[in-house]
One Martini backbone bead per residue (centre of mass of N, CA, C, O) as a GRO file, in nm:
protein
  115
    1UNK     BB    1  11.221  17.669  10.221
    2UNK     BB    2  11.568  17.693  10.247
    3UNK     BB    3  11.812  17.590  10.450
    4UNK     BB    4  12.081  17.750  10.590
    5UNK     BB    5  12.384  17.645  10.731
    6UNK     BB    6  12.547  17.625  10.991
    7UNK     BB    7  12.850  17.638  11.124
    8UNK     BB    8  12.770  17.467  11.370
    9UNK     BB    9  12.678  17.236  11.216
   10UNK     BB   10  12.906  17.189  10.998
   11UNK     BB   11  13.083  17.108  11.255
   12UNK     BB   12  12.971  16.858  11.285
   13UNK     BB   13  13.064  16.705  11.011
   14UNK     BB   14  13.321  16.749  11.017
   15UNK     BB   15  13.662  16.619  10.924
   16UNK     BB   16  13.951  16.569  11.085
   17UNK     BB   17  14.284  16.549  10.930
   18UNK     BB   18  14.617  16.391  10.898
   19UNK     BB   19  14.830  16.484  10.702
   20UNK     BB   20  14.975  16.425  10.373
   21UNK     BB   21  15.150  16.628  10.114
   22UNK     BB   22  15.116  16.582   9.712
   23UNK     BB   23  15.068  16.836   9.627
   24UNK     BB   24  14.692  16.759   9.585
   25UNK     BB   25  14.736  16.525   9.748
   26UNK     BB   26  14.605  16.298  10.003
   27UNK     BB   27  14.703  16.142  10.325
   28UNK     BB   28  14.708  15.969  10.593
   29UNK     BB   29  14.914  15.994  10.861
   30UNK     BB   30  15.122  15.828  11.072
   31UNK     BB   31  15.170  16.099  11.199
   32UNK     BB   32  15.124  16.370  11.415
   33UNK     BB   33  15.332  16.622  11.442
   34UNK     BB   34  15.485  16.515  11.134
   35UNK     BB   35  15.306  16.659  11.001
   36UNK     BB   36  15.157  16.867  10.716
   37UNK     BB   37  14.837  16.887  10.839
   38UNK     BB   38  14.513  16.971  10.757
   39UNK     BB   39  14.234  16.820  10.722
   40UNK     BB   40  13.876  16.969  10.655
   41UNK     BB   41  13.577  16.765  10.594
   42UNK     BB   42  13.285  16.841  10.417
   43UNK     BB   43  13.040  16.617  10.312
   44UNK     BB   44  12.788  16.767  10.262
   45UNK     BB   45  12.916  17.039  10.124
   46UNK     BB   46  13.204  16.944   9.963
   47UNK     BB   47  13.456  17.090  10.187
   48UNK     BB   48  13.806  17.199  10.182
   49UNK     BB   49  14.050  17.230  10.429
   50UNK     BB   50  14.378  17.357  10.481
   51UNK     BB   51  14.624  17.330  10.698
   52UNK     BB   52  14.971  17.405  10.799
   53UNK     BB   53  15.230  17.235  10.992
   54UNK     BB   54  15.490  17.406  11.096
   55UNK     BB   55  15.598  17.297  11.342
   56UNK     BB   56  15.573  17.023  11.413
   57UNK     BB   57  15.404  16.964  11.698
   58UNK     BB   58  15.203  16.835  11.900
   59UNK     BB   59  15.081  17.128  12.000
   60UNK     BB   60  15.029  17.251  11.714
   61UNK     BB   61  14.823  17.005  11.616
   62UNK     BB   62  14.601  17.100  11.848
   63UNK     BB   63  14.547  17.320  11.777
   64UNK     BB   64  14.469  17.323  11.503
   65UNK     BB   65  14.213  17.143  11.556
   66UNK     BB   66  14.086  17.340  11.774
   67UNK     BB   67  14.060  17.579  11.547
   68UNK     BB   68  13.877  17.385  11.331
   69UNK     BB   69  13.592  17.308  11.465
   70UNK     BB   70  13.620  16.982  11.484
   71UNK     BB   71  13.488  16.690  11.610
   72UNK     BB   72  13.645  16.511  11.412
   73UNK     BB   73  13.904  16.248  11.424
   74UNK     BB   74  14.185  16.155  11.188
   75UNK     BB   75  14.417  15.916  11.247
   76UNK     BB   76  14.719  15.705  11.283
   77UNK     BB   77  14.822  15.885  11.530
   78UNK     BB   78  14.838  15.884  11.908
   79UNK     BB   79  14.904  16.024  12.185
   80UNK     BB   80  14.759  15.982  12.533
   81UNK     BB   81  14.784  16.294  12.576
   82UNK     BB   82  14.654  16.426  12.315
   83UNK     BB   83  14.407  16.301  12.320
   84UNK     BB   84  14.299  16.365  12.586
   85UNK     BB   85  14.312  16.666  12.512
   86UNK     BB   86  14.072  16.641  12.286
   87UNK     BB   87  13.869  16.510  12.445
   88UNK     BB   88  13.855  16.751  12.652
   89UNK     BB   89  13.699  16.933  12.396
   90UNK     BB   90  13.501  16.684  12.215
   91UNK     BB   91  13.654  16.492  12.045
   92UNK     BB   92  13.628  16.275  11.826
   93UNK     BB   93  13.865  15.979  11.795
   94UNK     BB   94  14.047  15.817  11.586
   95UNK     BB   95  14.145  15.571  11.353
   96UNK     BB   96  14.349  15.500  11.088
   97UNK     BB   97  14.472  15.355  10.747
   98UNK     BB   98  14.725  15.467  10.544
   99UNK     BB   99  14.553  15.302  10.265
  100UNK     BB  100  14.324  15.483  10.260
  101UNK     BB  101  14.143  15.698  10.195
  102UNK     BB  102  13.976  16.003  10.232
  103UNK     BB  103  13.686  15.938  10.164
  104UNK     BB  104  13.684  15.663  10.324
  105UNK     BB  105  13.749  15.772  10.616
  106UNK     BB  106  13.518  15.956  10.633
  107UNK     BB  107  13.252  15.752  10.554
  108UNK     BB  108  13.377  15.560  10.788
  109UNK     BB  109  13.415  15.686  11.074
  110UNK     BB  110  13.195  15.487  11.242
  111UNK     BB  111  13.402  15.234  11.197
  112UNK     BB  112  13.619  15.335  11.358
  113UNK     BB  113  13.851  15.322  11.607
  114UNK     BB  114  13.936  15.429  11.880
  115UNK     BB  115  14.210  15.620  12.007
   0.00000   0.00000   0.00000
């Protein structure tokens, strides 16, 4: 018999990053707060969910992080107010290179440095 995947689960699973958006490609953003949104990548069930960073504050960058369920985080900058307020919601935040695509920076989660 099949067993269908918790929410709870899916959410170990997922990746979320601070991307930059043009028209349907997504790039790791350099920016923390004037990100243009927040993508976060279930790559086991192959799913992606986009939500846009209108605020564009480092405050609003955080909600949206921790609205998304996600526990693991890319970024390409993040200061280290933001950084700790992440990790004590219990989020690993790492960094990433914005010349990397999303897909390889997602797959290479666990060799990416902490933020």
């Amino acid at each position: 018999m099949a067993s269908i995947a918790s929410p709870t689960s899916n959410r170990k699973h997922s990746v979320a990053l601070l991307v930059a958006r043009d028209q349907r490609r997504y790039a790791l953003s350099p920016f923390f707060a004037k990100s243009d949104g927040l993508l976060v990548v279930d790559p086991v069930e192959r799913r992606r969910r986009y939500r846009a960073n209108a605020a564009r504050t480092s405050e609003s960058a955080c909600d949206l992080i921790l609205a998304s369920g996600a526990t693991r985080l890319i970024c390409g900058y993040v200061a280290v107010p933001d950084r700790d307020r992440l990790r004590a919601a219990g989020i690993d935040v790492r960094l990433g290179s914005c010349a990397r695509t999303v897909n390889d920076l997602v797959t290479s989660f666990e060799t990416l440095p902490d933020a």
